[in-house]
C-alpha positions as a printed Julia matrix, in Angstrom:
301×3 Matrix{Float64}:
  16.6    17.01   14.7
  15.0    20.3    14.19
  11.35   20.39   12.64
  10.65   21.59    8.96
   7.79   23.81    9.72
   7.37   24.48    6.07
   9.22   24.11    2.62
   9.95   27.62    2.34
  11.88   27.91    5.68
  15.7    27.33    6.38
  17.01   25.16    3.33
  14.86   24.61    0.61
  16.12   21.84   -1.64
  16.73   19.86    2.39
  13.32   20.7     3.01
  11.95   19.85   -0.43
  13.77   16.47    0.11
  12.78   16.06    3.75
   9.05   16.19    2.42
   9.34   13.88   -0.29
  10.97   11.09    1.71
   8.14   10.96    4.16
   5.81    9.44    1.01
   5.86    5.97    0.77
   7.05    5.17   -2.48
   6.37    1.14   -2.33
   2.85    1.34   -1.07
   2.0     4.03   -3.48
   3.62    2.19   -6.49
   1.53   -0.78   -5.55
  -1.31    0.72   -5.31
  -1.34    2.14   -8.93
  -1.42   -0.92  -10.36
  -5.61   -1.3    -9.92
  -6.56    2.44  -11.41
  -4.03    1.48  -14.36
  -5.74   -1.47  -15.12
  -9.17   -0.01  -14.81
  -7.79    2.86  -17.6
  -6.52   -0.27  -19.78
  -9.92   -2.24  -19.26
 -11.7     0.71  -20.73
  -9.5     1.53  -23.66
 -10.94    0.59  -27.06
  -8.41    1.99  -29.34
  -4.66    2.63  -28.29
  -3.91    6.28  -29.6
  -1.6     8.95  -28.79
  -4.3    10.87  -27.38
  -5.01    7.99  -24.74
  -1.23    7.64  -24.08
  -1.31   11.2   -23.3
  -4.3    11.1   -20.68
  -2.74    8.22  -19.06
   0.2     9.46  -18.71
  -2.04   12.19  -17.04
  -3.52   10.05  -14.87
  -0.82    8.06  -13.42
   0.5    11.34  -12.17
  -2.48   12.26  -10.87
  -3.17    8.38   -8.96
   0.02    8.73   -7.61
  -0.8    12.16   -5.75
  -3.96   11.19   -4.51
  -2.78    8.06   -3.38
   0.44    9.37   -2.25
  -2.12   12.04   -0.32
  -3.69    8.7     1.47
  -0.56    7.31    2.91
   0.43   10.59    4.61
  -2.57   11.58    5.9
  -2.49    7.61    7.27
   1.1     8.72    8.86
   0.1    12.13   10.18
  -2.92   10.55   12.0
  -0.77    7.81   13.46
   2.07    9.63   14.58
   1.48    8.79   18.66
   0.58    5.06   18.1
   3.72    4.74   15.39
   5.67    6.32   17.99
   5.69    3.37   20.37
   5.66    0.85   17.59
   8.89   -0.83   17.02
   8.41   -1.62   13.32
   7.82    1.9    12.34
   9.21    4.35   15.02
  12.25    4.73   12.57
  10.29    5.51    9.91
   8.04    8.25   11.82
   7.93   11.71    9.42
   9.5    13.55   12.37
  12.65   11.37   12.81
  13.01   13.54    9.28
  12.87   16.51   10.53
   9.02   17.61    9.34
   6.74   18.59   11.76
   3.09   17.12   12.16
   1.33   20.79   10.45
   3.89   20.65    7.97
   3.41   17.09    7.15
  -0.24   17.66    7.11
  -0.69   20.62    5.22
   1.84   18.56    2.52
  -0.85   15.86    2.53
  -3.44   18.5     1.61
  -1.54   20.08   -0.8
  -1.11   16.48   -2.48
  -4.76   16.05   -2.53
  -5.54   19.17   -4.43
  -2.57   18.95   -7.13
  -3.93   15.21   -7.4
  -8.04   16.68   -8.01
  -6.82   19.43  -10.45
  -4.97   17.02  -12.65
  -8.1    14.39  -12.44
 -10.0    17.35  -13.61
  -8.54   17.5   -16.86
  -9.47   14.3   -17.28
 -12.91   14.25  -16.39
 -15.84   15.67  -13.62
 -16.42   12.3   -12.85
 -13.16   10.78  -12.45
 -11.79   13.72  -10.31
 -15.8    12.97   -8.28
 -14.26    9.64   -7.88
 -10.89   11.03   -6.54
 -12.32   12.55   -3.75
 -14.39    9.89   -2.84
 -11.21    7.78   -2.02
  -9.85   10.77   -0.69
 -12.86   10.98    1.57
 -12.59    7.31    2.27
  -8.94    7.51    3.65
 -10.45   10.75    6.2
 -13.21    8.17    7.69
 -10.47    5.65    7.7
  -7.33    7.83    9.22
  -8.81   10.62   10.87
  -8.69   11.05   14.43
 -12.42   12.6    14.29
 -13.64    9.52   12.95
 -10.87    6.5    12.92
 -12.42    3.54   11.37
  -9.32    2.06   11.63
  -9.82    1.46   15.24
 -13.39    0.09   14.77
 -13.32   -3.72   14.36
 -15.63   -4.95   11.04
 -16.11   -1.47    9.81
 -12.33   -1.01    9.11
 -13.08   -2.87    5.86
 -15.5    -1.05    4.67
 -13.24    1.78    3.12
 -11.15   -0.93    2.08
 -14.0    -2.44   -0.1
 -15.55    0.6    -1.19
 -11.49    1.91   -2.08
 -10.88   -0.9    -4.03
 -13.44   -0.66   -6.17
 -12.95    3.07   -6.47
  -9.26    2.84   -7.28
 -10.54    0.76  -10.35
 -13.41    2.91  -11.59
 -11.12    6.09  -11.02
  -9.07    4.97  -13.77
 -11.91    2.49  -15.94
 -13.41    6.48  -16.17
 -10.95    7.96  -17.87
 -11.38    6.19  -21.4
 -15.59    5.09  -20.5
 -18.51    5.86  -18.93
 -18.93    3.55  -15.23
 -21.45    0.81  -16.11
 -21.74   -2.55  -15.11
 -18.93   -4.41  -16.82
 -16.93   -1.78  -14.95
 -18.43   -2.61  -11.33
 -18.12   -6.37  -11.65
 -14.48   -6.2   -12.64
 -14.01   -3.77  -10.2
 -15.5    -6.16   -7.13
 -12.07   -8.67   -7.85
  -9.71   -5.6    -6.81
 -12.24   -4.8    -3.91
 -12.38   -8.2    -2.63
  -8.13   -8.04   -3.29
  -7.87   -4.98   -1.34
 -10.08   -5.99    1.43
  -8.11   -9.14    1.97
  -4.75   -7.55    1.52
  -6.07   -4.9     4.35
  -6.94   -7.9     7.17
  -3.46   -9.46    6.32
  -1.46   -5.89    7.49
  -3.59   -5.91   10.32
  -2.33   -9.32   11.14
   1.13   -8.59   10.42
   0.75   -5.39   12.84
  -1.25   -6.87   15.49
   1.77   -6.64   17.58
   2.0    -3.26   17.73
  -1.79   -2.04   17.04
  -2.42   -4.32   20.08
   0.27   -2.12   22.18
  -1.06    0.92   21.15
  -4.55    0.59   21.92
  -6.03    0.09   18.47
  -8.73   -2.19   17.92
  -8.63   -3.59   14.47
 -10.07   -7.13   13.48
  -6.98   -8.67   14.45
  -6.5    -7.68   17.56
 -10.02   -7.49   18.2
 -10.8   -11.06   16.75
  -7.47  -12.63   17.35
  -4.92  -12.62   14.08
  -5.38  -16.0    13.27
  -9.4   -15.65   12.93
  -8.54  -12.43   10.61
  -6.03  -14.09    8.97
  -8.63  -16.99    8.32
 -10.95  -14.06    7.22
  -8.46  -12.72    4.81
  -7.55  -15.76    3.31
 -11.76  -16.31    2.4
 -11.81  -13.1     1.03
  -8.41  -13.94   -1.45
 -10.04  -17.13   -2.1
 -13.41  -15.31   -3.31
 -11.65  -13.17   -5.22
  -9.36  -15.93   -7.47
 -13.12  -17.24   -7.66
 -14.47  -13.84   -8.9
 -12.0   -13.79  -11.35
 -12.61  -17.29  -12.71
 -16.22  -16.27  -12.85
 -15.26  -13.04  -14.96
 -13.59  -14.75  -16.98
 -16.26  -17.83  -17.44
 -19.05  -15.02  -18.64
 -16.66  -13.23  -20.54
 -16.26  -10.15  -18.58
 -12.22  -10.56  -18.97
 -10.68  -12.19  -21.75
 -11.03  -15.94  -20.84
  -7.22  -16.71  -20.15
  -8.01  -15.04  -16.96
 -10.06  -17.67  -15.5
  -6.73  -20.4   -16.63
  -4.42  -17.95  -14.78
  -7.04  -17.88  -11.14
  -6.59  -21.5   -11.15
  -2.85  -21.64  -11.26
  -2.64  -19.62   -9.24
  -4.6   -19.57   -6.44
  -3.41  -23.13   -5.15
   0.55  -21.39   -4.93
  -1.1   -18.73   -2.75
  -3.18  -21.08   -0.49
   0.2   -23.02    0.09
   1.77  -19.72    0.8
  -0.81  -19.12    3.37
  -1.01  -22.29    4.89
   3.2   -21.89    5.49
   2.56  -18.69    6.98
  -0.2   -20.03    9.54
   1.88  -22.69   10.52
   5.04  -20.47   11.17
   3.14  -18.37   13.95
   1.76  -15.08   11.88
   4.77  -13.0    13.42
   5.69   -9.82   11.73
   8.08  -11.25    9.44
   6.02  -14.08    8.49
   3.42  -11.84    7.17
   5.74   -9.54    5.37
   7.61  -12.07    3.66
   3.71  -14.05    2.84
   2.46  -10.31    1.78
   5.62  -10.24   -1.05
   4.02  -13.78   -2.16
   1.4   -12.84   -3.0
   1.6    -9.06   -4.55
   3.89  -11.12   -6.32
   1.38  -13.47   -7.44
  -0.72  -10.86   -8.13
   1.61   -8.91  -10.56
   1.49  -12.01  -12.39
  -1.87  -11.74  -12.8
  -1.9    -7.97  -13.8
   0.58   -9.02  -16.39
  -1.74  -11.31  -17.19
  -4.74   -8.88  -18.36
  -2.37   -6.4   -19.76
  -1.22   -9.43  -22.29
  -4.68  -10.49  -22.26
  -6.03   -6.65  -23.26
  -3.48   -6.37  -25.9
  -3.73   -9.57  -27.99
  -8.01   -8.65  -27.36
């Protein structure tokens, strides 16, 4: 298939469309879901004003996130090449070429920092912070994704980012705003050690050293599954000192004993590639409960 150098050569609706399917919708989409909740833990008073700016926002979150993913994908190209669960999905089997793809991901960035910028200074500051993250994380110059330990460290600094980035748009970033935001770090974190596991296969073929392969994916797995537990007990703790609505700390404990059963299947079974997938839809599951959860929780405040 012939390479897109750019949308504005040969076809442009195909080339429009041949950009747009390289961003991955489902990863984005899940990741929204801890910047929206930081914009509805800082609301005080629904208005059509706020509806407005989130609206806003959620276009702009879904660029700059959107803007992580692909930069992920143009940095990985050569190891995703030789990996059998994503060689099909490799932006050039599309026909876009690894300039265009890049110079899309850029482009994503800035429409993503101008629309934050209506918002606020701070919450477009806070924008390119997690953009900056995802360059020490994907980058080729710097690749922390390859660095056993460290490789977590964007994911715990991103995860509380995400949540501030949208907590800023309706209030200042104090401490309320920090605390709650260390449950979707410690969430993120974990969630990050589990894809390594469920790609140690293939990271381990192509050379990269992440904490699973490094480790072994049944210590990181372990590793993961302390950092999930620490976060249902975050929560619980939130909720006890009245940080979240209280309902919160009710909804950690009924839950958190379906995901350790969920986990404990999955360790038994092997931690193959599938194994992990179909434990990873468990648990986002599990956790859309719980967003649901402070949504309901915010409203009836």
């Amino acid at each position: 298939m012939k390479s897109v150098p750019g949308i504005g050569a040969g076809r442009p609706r195909s080339a429009v469309l041949a950009y747009l399917s390289c961003i991955r919708y489902p990863d984005v989409l899940v990741l929204q879901g801890s910047p929206l909740l930081g914009a509805a833990f800082a609301l005080r008073e629904p208005s059509l004003e706020a509806a407005l700016a989130g609206s806003v926002f959620a276009l702009a979150g879904f660029l700059l996130v959107a803007h992580v993913w692909t930069l992920n994908d143009w940095a990985n190209v050569a190891t995703d090449r030789e990996n059998p669960t994503r060689a099909e999905r490799v932006f050039s089997t599309k026909g876009v070429s690894s300039r265009g793809l890049l110079g899309f991901s850029v482009g994503l960035l800035l429409a993503s920092l101008l629309v934050l910028a209506l918002l606020s200074p701070l919450t477009a500051l806070i924008g390119a912070a997690i953009a900056a993250l995802g360059v020490v994380y994907s980058h080729p110059a710097f690749c922390a994704k390859s660095i056993p330990v460290v490789s977590s460290v964007p994911h715990v600094l991103g995860g509380l980012l995400h949540f501030l980035l949208g907590y800023s748009v309706f209030a200042a970033v104090d401490a309320r705003g920090v605390l709650i935001g260390g449950f979707f770090a410690l969430t993120f974190t974990a969630g990050h050690l589990n894809q390594e596991v469920r790609d140690h296969a293939g990271d381990r073929r192509s050379g990269l050293k992440t904490n699973a392969v490094y480790f072994g994916p049944r210590s990181a797995f372990l590793a993961g599954l302390a950092v999930f537990s620490l976060a249902y007990a975050d929560l619980a703790l939130l909720a006890w000192y009245g940080l979240v609505p209280p309902a919160l700390g009710i909804v950690a404990a009924l839950l958190y004993p379906v995901h350790l059963v969920l986990s404990v299947r999955a360790l038994r079974a092997g931690l193959g590639f599938e194994t992990v997938s179909r434990l990873q839809r468990g648990y986002r599951t599990l956790y859309a409960l719980i967003g649901l959860a402070m949504l309901g929780a915010l409203v009836l405040r």
